[in-house]
MIDOSE-1310 file (N, C-alpha, C; in nm, 2 decimals, decimal comma, always signed):
residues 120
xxxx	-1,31/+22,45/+7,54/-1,35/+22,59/+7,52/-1,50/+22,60/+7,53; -1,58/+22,48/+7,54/-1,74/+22,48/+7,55/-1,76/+22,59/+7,70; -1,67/+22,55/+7,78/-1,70/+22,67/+7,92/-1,69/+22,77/+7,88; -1,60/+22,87/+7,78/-1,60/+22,97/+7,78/-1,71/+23,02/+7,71
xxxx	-1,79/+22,97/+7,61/-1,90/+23,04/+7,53/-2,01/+22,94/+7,58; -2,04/+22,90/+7,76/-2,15/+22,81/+7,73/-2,29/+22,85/+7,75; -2,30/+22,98/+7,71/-2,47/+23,07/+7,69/-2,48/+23,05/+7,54; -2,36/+23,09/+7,49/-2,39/+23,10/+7,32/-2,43/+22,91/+7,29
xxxx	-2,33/+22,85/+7,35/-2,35/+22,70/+7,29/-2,47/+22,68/+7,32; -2,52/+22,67/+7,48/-2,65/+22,67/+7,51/-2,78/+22,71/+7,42; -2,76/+22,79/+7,38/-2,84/+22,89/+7,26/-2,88/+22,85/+7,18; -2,77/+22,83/+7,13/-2,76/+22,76/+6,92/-2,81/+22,62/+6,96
xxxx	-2,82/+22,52/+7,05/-2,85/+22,38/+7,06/-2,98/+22,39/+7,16; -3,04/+22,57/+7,19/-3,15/+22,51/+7,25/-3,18/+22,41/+7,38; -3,06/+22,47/+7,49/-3,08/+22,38/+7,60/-3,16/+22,38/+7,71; -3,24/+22,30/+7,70/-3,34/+22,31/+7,87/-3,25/+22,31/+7,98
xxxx	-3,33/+22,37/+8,10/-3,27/+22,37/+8,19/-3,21/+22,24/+8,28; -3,09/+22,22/+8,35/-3,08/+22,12/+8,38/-2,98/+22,02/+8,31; -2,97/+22,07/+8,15/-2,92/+22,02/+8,06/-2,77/+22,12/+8,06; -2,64/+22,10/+8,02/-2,55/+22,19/+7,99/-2,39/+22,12/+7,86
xxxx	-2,34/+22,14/+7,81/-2,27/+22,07/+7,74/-2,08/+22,08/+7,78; -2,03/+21,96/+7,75/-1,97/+21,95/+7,85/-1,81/+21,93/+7,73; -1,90/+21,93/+7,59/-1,74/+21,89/+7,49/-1,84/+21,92/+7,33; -1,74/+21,94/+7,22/-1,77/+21,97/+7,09/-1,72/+21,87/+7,03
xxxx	-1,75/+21,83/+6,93/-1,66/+21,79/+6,82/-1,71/+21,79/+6,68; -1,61/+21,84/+6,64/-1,65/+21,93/+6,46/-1,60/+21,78/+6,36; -1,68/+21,76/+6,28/-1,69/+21,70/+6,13/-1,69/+21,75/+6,02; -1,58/+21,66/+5,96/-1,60/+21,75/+5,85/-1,49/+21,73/+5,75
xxxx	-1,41/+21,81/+5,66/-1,31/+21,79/+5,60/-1,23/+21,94/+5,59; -1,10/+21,92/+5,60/-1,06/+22,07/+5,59/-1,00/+22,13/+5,53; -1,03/+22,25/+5,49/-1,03/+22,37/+5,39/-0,86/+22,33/+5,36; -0,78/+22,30/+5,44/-0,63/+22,32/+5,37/-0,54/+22,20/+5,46
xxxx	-0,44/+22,18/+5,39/-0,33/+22,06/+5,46/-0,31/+22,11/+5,59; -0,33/+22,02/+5,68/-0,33/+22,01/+5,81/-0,17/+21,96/+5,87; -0,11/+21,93/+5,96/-0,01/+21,87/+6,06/-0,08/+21,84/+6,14; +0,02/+21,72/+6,25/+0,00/+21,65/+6,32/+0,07/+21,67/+6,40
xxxx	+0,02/+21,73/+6,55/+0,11/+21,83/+6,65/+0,17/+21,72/+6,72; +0,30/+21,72/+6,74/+0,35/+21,68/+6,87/+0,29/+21,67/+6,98; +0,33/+21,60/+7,07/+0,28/+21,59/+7,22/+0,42/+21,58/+7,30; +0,37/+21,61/+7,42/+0,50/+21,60/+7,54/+0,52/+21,47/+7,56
xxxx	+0,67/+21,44/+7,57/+0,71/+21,29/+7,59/+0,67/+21,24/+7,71; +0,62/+21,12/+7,72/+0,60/+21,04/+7,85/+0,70/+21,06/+7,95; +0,84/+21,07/+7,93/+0,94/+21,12/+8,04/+0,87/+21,29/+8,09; +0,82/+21,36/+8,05/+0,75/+21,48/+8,09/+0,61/+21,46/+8,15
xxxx	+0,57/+21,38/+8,12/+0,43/+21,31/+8,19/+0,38/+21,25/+8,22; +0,46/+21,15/+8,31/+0,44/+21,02/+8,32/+0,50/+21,00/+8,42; +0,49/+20,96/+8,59/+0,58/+20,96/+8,70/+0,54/+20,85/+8,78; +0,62/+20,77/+8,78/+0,64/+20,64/+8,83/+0,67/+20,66/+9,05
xxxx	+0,55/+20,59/+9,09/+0,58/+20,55/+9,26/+0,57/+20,71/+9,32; +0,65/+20,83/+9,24/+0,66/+20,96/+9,30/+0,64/+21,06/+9,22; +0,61/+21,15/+9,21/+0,63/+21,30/+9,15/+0,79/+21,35/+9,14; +0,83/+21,35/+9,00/+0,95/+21,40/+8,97/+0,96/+21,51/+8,87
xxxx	+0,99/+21,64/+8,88/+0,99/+21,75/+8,81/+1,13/+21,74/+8,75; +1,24/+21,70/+8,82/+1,39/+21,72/+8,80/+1,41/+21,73/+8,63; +1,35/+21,67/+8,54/+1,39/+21,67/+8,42/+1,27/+21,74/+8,39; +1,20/+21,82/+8,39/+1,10/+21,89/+8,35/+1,12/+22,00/+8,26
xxxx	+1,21/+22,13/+8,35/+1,24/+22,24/+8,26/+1,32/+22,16/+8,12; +1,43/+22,07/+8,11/+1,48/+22,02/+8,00/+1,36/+21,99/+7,90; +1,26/+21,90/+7,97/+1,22/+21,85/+7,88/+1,10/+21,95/+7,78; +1,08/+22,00/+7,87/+0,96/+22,08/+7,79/+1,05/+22,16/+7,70
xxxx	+1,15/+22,29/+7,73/+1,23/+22,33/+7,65/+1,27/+22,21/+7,51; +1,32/+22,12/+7,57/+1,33/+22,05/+7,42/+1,19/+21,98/+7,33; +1,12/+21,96/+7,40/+0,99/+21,98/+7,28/+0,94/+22,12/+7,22; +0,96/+22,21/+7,33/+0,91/+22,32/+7,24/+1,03/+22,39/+7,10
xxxx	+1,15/+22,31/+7,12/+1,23/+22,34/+7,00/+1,18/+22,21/+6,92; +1,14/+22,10/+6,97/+1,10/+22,03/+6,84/+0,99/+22,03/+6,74; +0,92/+22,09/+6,86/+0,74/+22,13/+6,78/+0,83/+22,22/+6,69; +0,86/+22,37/+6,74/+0,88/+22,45/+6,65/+0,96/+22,46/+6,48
xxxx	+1,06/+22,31/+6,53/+1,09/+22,32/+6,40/+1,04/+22,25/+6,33; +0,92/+22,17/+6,38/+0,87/+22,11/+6,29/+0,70/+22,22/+6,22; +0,68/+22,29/+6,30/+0,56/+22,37/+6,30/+0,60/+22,48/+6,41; +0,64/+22,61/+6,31/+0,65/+22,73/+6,37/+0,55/+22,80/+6,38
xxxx	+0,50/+22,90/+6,47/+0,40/+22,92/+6,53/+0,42/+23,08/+6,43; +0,35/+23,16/+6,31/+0,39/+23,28/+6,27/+0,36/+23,39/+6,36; +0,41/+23,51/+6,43/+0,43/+23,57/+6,50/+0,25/+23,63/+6,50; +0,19/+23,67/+6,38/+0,13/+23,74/+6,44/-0,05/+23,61/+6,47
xxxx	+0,02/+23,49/+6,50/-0,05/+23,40/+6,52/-0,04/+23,33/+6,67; +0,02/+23,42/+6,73/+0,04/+23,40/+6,87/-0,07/+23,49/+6,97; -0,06/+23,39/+7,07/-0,16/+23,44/+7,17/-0,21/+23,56/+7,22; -0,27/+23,62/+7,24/-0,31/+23,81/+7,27/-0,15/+23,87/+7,27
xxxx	-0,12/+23,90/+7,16/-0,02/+24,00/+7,12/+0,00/+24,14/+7,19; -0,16/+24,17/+7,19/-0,21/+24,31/+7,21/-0,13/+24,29/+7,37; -0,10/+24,20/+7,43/-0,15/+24,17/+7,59/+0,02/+24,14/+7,60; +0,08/+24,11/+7,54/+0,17/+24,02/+7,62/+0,27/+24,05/+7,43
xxxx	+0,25/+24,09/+7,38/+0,35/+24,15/+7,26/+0,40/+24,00/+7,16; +0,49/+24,01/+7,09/+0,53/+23,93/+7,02/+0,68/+23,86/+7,07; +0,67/+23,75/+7,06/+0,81/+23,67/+7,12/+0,89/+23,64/+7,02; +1,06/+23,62/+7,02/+1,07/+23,64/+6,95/+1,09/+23,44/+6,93
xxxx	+1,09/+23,37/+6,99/+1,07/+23,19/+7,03/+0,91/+23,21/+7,07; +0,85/+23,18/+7,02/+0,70/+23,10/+7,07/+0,65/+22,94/+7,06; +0,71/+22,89/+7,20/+0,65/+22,80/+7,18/+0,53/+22,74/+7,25; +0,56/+22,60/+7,26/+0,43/+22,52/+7,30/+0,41/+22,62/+7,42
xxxx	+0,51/+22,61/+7,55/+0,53/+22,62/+7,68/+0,50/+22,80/+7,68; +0,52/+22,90/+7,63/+0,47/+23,02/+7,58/+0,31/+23,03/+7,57; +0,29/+22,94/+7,48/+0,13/+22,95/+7,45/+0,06/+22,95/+7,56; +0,09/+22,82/+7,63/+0,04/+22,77/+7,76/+0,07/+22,87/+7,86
xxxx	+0,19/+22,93/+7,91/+0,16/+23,03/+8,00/+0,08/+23,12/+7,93; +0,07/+23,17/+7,81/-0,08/+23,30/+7,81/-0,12/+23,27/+7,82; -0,24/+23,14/+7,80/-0,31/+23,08/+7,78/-0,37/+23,15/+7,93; -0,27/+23,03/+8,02/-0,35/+23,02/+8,18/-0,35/+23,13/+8,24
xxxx	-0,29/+23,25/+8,20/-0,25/+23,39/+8,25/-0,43/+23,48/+8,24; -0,48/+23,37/+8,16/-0,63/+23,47/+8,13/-0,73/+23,34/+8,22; -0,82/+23,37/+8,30/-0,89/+23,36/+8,37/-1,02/+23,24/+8,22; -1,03/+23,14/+8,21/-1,12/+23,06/+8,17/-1,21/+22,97/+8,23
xxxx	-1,36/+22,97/+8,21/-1,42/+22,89/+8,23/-1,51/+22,94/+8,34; -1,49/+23,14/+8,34/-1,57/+23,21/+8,44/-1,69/+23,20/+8,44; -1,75/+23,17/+8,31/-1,91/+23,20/+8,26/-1,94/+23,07/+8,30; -1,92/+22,97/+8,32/-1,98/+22,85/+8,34/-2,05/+22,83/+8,49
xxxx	-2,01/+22,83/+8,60/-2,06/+22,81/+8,75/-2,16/+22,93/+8,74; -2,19/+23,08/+8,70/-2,28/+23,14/+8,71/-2,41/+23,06/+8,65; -2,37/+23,03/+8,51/-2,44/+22,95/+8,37/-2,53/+22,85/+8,45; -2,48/+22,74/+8,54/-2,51/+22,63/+8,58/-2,60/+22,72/+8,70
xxxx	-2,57/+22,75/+8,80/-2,69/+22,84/+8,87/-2,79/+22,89/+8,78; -2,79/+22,94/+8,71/-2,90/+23,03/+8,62/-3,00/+22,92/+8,57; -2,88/+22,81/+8,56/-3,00/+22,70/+8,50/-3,04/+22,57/+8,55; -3,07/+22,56/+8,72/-3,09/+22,55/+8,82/-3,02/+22,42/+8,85
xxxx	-2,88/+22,43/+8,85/-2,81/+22,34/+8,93/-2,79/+22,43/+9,10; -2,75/+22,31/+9,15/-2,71/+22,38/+9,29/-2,60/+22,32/+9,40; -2,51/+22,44/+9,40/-2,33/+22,35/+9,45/-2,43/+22,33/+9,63; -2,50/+22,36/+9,70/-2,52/+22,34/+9,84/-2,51/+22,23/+9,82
């Protein structure tokens, strides 16, 4: 997410030119009990000699019913609502299509010009 706000990051840490930031990481302890998200199984991510999609739709559908029932996502805690309304299944595979549906990481290649990198 450092590309999408990287004038504001820039800002608050006072960056010379030339310099740009490239990852965050927050310290600290947190305000309330946390979970421990699932991840996609290695049979969904992981392809041996070739590229194999064949079990893909399966698999992702069955993690995003496992995430969910282990950590349901509350409705009005889903992605631009305003944009794309409320579902009535929100999962992992949900999120991620809004997610990618919005354009990220625009502010950054102008950012990096402005602060005299150069793609020639």
């Amino acid at each position: 997410m450092i590309r999408n706000e990287v004038a504001k990051v820039a800002a608050i840490l006072a960056l010379p030119d030339l310099v740009f930031p490239v990852a965050g990481l927050c310290l600290g302890y947190p305000a309330a009990d946390g979970h421990v998200s699932l991840r996609l199984p290695r049979r969904v991510t992981t392809h041996n000699d070739c590229y194999d999609d064949g079990g893909l739709a399966f698999g992702v559908d069955d993690y995003d019913r496992r995430r969910d029932a282990i950590h349901a996502i509350p409705a009005d805690q889903q992605r631009a609502n305003n944009e794309f309304g409320t579902a009535d299944f929100y999962g992992w595979s949900e999120d991620k299509a809004r997610q990618a549906a919005k354009a990220e990481g625009a502010a950054f290649p102008p950012y990096l010009r402005a602060h005299g990198f150069s793609f020639d």
